[in-house]
C-alpha positions as a printed NumPy array, in Angstrom:
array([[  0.   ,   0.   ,   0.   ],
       [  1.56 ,   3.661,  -0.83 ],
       [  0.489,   7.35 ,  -0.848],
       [  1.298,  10.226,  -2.467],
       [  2.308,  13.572,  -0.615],
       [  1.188,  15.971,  -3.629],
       [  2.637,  19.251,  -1.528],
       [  6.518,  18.655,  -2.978],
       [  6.308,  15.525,  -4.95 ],
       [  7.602,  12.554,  -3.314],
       [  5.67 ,   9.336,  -2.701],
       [  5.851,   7.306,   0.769],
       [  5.712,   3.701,   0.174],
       [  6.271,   0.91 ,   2.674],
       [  7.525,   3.327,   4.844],
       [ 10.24 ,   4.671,   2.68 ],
       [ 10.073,   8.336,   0.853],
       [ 10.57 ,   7.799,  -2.997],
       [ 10.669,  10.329,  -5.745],
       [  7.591,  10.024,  -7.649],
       [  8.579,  12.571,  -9.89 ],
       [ 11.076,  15.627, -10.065],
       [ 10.761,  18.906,  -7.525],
       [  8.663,  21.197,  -9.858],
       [  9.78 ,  24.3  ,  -7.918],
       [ 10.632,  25.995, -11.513],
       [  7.054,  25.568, -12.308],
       [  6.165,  27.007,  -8.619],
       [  8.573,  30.287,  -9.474],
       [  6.786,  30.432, -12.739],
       [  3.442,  30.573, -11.685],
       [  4.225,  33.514,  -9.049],
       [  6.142,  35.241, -11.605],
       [  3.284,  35.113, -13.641],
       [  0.89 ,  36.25 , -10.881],
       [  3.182,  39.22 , -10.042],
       [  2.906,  39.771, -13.489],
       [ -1.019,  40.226, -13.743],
       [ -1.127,  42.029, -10.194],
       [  1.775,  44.793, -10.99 ],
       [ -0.018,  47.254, -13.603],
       [ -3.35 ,  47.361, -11.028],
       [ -1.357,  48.337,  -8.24 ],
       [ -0.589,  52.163,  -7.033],
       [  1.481,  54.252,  -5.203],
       [ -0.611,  56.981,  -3.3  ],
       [  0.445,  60.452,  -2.199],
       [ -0.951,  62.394,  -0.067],
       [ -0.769,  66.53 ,   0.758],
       [ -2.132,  68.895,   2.975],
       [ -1.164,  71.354,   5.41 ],
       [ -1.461,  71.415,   9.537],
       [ -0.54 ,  73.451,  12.385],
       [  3.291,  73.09 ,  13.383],
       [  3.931,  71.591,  16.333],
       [  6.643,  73.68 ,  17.619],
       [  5.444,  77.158,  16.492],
       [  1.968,  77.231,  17.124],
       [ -0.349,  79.545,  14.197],
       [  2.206,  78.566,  11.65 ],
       [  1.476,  76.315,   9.189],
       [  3.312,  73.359,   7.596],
       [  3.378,  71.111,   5.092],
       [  1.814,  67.066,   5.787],
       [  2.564,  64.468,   3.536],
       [  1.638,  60.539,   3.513],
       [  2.276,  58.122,   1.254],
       [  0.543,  54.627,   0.74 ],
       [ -1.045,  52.158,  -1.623],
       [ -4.36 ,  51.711,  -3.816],
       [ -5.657,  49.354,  -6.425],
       [ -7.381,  50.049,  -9.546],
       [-10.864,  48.034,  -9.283],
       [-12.449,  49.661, -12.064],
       [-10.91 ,  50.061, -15.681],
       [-13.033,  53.814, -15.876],
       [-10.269,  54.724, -13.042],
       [-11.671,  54.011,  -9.464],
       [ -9.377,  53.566,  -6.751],
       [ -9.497,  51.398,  -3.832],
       [ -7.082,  52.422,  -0.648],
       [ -7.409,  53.131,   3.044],
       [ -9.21 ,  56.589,   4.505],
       [ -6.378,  56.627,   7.108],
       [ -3.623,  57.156,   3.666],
       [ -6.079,  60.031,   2.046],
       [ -7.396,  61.968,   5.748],
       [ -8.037,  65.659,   4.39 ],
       [ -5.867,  66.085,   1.801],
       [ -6.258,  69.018,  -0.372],
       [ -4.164,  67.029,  -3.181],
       [ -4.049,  63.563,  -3.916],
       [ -1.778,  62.339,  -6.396],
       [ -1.774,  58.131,  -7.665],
       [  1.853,  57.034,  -9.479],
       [  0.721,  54.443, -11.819],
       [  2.32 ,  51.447, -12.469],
       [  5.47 ,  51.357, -15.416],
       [  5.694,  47.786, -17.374],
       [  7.584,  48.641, -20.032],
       [ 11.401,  48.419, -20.014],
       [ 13.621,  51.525, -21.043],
       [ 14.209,  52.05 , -24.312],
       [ 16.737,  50.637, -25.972],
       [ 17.188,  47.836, -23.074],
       [ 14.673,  45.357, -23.716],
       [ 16.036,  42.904, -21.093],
       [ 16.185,  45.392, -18.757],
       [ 15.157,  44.814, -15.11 ],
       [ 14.955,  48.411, -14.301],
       [ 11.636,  50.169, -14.474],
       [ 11.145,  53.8  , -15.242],
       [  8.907,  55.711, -12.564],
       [  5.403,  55.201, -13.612],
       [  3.197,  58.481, -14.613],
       [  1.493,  60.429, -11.454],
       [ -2.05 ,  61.831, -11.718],
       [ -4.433,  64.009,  -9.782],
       [ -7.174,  61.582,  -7.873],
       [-10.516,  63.133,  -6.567],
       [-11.495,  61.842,  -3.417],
       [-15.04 ,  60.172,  -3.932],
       [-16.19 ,  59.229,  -0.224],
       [-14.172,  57.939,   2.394],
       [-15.794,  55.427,   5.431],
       [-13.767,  55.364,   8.455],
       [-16.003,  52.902,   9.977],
       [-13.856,  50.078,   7.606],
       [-10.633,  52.414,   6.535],
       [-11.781,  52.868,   3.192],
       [-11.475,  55.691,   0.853],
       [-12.634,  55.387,  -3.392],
       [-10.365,  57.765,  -5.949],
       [-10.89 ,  58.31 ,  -9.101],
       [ -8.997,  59.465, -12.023],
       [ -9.338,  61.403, -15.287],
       [ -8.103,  58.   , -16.843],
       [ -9.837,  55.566, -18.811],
       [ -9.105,  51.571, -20.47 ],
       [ -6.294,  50.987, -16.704],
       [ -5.671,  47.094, -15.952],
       [ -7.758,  46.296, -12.966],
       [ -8.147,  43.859, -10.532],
       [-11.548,  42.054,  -9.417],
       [-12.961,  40.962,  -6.04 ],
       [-12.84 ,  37.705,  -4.454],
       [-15.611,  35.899,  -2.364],
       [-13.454,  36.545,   0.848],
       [-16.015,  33.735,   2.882],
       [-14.443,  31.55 ,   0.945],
       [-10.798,  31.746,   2.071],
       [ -9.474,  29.795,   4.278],
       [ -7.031,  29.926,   6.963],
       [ -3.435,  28.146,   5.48 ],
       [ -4.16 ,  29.512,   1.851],
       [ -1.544,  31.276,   0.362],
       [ -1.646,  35.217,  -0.334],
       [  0.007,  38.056,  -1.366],
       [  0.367,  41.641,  -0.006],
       [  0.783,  44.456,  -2.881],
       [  1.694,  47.802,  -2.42 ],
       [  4.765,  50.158,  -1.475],
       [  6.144,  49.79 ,   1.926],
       [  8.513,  52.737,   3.507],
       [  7.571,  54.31 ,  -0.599],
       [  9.385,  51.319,  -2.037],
       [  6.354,  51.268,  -5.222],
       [  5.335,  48.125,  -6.905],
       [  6.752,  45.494,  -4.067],
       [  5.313,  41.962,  -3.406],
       [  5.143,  39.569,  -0.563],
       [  4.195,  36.223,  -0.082],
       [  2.547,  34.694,   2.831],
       [ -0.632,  32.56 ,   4.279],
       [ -3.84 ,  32.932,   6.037],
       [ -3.413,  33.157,   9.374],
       [ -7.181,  33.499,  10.147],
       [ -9.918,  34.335,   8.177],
       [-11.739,  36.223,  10.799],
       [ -9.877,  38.437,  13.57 ],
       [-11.802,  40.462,  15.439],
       [ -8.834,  43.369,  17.041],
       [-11.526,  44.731,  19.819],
       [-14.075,  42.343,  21.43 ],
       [-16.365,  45.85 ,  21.284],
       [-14.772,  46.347,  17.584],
       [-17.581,  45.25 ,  15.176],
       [-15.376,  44.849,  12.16 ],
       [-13.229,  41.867,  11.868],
       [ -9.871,  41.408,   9.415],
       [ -7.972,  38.922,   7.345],
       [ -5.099,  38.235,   9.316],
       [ -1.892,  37.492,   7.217],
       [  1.793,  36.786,   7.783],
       [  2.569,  37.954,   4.619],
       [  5.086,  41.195,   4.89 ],
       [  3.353,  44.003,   5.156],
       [  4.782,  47.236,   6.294],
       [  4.465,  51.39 ,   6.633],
       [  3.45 ,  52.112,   3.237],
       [  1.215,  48.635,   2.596],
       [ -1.966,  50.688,   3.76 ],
       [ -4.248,  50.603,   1.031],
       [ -2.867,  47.91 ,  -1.076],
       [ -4.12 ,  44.763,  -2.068],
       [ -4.084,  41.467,   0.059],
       [ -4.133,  38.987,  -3.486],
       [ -5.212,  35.333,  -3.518],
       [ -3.642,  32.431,  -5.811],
       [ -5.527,  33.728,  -8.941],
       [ -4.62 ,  37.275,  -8.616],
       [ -8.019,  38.542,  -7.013],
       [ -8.73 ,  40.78 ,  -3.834],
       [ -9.545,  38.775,  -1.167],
       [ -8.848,  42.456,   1.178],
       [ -7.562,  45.986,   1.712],
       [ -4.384,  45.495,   4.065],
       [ -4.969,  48.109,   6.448],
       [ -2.573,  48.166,   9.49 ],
       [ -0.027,  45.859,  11.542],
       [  0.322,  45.025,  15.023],
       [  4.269,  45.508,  15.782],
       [  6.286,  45.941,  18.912],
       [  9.088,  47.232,  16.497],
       [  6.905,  49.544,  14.163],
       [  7.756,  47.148,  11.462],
       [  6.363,  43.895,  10.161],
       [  6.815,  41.207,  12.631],
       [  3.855,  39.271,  10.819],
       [  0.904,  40.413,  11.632],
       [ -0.72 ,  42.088,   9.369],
       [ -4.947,  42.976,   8.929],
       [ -6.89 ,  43.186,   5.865],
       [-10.522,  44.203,   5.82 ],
       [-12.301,  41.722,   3.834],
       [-12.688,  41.711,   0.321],
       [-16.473,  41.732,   0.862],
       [-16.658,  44.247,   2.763],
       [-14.312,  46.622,   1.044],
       [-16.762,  45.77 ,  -2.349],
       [-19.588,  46.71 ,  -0.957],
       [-18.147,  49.948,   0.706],
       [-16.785,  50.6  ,  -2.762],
       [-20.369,  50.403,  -4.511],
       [-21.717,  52.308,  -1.932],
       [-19.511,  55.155,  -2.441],
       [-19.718,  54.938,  -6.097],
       [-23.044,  55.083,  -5.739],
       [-24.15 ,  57.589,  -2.987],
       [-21.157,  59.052,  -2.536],
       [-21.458,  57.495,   1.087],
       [-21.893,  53.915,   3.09 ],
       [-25.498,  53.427,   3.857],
       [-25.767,  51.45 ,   6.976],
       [-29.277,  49.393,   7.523],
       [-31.277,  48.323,  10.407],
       [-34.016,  46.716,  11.095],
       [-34.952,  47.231,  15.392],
       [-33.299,  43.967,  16.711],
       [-30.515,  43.2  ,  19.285],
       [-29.146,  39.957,  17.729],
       [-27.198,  37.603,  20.125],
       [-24.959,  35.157,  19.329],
       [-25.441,  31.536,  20.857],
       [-23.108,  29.801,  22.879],
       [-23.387,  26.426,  24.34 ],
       [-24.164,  27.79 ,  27.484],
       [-26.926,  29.997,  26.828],
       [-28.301,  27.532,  24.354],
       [-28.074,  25.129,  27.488],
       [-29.36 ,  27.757,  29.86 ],
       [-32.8  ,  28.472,  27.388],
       [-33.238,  24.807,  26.565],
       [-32.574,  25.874,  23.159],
       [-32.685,  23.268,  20.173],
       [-29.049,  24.094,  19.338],
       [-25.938,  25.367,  20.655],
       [-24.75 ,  27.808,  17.695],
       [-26.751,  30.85 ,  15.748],
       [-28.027,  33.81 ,  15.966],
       [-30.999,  34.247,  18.247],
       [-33.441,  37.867,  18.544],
       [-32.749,  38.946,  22.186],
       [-35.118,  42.03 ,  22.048],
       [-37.235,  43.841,  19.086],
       [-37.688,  47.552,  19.233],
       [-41.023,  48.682,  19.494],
       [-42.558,  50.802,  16.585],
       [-39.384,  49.033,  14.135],
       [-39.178,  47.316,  10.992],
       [-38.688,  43.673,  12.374],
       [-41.929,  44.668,  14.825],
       [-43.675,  45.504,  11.716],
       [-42.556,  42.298,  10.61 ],
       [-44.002,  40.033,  13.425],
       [-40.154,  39.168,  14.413],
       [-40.625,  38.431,  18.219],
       [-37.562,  38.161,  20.88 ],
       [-36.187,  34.583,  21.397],
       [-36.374,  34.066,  17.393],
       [-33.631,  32.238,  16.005],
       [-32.563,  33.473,  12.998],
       [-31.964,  30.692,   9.961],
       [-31.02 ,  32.549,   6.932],
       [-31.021,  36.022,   5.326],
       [-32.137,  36.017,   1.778],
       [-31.17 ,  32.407,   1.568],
       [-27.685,  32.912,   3.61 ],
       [-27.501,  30.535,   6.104],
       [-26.013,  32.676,   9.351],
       [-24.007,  31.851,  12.021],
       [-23.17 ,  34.712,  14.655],
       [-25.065,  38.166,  14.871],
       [-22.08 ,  39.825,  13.678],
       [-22.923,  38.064,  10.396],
       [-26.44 ,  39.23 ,  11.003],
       [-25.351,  42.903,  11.779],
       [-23.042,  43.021,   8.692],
       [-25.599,  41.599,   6.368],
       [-28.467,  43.497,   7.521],
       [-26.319,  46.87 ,   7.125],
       [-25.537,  46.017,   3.362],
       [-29.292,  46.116,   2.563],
       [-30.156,  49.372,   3.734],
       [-33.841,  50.718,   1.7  ],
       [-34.111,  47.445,   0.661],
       [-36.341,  44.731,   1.72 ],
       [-34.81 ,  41.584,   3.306],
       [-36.164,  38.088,   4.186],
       [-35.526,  35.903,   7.445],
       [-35.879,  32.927,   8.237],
       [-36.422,  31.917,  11.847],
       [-37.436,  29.51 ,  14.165],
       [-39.61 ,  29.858,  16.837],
       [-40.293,  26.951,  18.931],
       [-40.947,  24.184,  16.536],
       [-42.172,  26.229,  13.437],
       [-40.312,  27.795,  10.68 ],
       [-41.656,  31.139,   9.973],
       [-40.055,  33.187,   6.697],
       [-40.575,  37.323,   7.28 ],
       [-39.923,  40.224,   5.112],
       [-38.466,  42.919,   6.897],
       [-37.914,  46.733,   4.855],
       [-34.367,  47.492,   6.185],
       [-33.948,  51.211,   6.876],
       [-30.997,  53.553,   7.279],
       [-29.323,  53.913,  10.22 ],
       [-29.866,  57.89 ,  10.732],
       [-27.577,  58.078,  14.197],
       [-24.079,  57.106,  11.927],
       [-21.326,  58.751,  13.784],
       [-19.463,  58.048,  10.335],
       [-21.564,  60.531,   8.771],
       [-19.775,  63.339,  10.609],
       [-16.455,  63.374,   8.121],
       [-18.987,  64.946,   5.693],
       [-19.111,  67.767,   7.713],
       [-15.155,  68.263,   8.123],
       [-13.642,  71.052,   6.42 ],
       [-10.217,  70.62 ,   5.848],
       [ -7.39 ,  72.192,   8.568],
       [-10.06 ,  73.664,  10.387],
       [-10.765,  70.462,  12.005],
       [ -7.384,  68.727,  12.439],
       [ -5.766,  68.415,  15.793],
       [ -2.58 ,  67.525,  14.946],
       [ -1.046,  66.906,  18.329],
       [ -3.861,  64.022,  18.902],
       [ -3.792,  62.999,  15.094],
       [ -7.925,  63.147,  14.662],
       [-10.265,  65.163,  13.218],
       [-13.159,  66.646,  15.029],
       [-15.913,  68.687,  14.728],
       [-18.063,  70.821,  17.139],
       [-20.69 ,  69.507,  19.041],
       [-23.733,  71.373,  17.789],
       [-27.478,  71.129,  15.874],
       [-25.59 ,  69.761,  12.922],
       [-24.034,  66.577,  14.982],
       [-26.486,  66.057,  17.615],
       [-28.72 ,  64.29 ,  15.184],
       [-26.04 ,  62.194,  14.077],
       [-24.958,  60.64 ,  17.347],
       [-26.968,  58.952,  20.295],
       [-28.242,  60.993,  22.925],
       [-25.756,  62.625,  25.108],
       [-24.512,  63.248,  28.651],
       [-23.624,  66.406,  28.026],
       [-24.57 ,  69.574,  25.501],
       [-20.854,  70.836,  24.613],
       [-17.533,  69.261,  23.285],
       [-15.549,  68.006,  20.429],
       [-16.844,  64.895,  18.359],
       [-14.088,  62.94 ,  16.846],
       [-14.577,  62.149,  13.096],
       [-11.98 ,  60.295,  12.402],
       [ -8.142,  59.755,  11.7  ],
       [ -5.618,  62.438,  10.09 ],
       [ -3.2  ,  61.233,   7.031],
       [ -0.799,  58.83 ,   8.61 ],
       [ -2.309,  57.917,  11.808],
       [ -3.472,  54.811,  11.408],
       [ -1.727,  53.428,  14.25 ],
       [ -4.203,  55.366,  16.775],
       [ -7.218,  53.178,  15.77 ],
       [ -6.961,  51.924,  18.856],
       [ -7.534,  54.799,  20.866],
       [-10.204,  56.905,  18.77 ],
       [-13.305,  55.892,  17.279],
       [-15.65 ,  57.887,  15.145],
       [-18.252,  59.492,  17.35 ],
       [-16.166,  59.372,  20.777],
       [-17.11 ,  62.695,  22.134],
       [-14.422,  64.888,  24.091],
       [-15.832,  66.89 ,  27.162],
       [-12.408,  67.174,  29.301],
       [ -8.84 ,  67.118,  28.585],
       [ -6.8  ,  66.878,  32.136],
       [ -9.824,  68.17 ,  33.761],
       [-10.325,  71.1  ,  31.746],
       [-13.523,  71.378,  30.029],
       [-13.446,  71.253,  26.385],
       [-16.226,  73.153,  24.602],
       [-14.771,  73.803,  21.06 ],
       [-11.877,  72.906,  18.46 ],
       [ -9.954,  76.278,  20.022],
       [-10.046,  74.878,  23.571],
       [ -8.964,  71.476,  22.696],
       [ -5.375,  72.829,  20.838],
       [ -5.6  ,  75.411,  23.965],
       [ -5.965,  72.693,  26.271],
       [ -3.061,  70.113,  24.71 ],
       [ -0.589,  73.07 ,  23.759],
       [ -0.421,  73.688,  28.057],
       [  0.97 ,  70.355,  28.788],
       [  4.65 ,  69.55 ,  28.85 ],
       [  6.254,  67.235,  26.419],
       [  6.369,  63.775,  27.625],
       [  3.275,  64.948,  29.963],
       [  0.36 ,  62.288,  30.161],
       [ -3.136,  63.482,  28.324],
       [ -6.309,  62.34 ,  29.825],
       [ -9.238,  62.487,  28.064],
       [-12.706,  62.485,  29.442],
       [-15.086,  61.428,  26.462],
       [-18.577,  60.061,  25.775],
       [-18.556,  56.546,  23.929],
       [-21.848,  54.809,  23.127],
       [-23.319,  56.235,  25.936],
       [-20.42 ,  55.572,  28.676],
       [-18.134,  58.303,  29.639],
       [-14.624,  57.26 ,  30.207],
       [-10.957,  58.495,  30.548],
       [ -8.61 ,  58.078,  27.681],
       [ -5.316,  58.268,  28.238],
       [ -2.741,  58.716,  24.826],
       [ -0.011,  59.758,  23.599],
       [  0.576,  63.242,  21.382],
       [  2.114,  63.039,  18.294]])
């Protein structure tokens, strides 16, 4: 009796390991070359300018730039890269790729710099990181989405972009899970990769086998500010329906429908006397809602959405947001029956993300924190939940180049104190953080989701 080990060739038999045929590792070169190939003309190099307050002479202003990565995912010239590479910039430039050789030197492996181009800023989301460019060109290579549910952890991958502005470089690496949640509050989750990805990756592609997007890398987790390998993608589903969205509106619409979905666990499932141990299950239905419209009733388990079997209510959540002024259908089981509902799923009105539309440039950069906020007022009160308090600074999102503070801010944390001093406005923030000393902590007293809190961190 004998078997084959297909992953480098050789065949065990009787307990010896025989060639079965030669190493193809040429062929394994090839076919990466190859990829590498069909990947390099859809990927960018991103540049990003604008201008902030200097930190060491404050009123004078100074030049920011960031750099980054994008792919082109639509021949018309639409751009896919990270809102944390693109912040406020008041110019955004994209180098396109060079594949020909320089004249004269056919076999050469040096590349001339590829042409740079204004980009327009569609929409950003800083809910996922994502920001859609587009530029005057028409007939550019592109690259297509993957089904990123149907990756698997082990697969092989490959991170595109420019790390530390080194354009048009390529790494190899694997799966190292298919769905990492960063933040057990965090509701997005990433592609987690130990393929190299470093400063200057943001916004690139994460590539599978065939050359498709599986995700957006988006940031690293490092103890040395480099790659150590881990590296986070946002999912190539996600980022494609951000994308349309954009495209589209010009904004992500976000859907709901009036539940509070609940994951099940063995224990509550054992707790309930609940048919099964795994699911989604309804744990309350607000009143005057679409799913109460609906005849969805707490302690529903939820089956499928529009066919889609689900499995956790982040699923649910995510699914449920991708619909938004459509109509839906569940099905769920309650008790012994199987019931199917159609629910019409609305827009989430309360979208802290929709505060970046109100930014406006410098104006609303602190630079020593690295966000971008705007006053509290009757413009943003309808856009958050209801508040503590009636005065502060609502965080919007992240400047150019400050990706790495995702873990501190989130869009909609409001700011009410900074050391104890009361923060009312965008003046008396800067105020506030130009009177401490360097190397001084900075506490922040802030609003999230209805929970005040101090954050402490670290000025840039």
């Amino acid at each position: 009796m004998s078997f084959c080990c297909r992953i480098i060739g050789f065949c065990i038999a009787a307990g010896m390991c025989a060639v079965a045929q030669p190493p193809s590792l040429k062929a394994i070169s090839n076919g990466v070359r190859q990829l590498t190939e069909r990947i390099r003309p859809a990927v960018v190099q991103i540049s990003a300018v604008g201008v902030g307050a200097a930190e060491t002479s404050p009123g004078r202003l100074i030049s920011n730039r960031s750099t980054g990565s994008g792919v082109i995912v639509d021949p018309a010239g639409y751009i896919v890269t990270n809102a944390h590479v693109v912040g406020t910039a008041r110019r955004v430039q994209v180098m396109l790729s060079q594949s020909v050789t320089i004249p004269g030197s056919p076999h050469s492996i040096l590349k001339p710099a590829g042409r740079t181009v204004n980009a327009d800023v569609i929409g950003a989301d800083q809910e996922t990181d994502i920001a859609v460019l587009k530029i005057a060109e028409t007939g550019l290579p592109s690259l297509k989405f993957a089904d990123s549910e149907a990756i698997q952890q082990g697969d092989f991958v490959f991170a595109a972009g420019s790390p530390f502005g080194l354009d048009n470089s390529i790494s190899m690496g694997i799966v190292s899970s298919v769905a990492r949640q960063v933040r057990t509050d965090d509701a997005m989750i990433y592609i987690q990769t130990d393929a190299s990805i470093n400063p200057g990756n943001s916004g690139g592609p994460l590539l599978d086998t065939t050359g498709d997007i599986v995700g957006i890398n988006t940031f690293i987790l490092s103890n040395s500010g480099g790659n150590e390998g881990v590296g986070f993608a946002v999912p190539g589903n996600i980022v494609k329906n951000v994308f349309e969205q954009i495209r589209e509106h010009g904004r992500v619409r976000r859907g709901q429908i009036g539940v509070i979905a609940q994951t099940i666990t063995p224990k509550l499932s054992a707790a309930l006397n609940l048919n099964r141990d795994w699911g989604v299950m309804i744990a309350d239905v607000a009143q005057g809602g679409p799913a109460e419209a609906a005849g969805i009733e707490a302690k529903d388990i939820v089956l499928t959405l529009n066919g889609k079997q689900m499995e956790n209510s982040r699923q649910l959540g995510v699914n449920i947001y991708q619909h938004a002024g459509e109509t839906i259908t569940l099905e769920v089981m309650r008790g012994e029956k199987k019931l199917e509902k159609k629910i019409a799923v609305m827009e989430r009105r309360r979208d802290p993300n929709r505060i970046a539309s109100l930014l406006n440039g410098d104006a609303n950069t602190v630079n020593k924190l690295g966000i971008l906020v705007v006053e509290l007022d009757e413009k943003v009160t309808p856009m958050l939940p209801p508040l503590r308090r009636l005065a502060g600074v609502v965080v919007a999102g992240l400047a150019a180049g400050t990706a790495d503070r995702r873990e501190n801010f989130q869009p909609g944390d409001v700011i009410y104190e900074c050391n104890g001093r009361a923060i009312r406005n965008i003046a008396e923030l800067r105020a506030a953080l130009e009177s401490i000393g360097s190397g001084q902590p900075v506490a922040l007293y802030i609003e999230r989701l209805g929970e005040l809190q101090y954050l402490v961190v670290d000025m840039e």
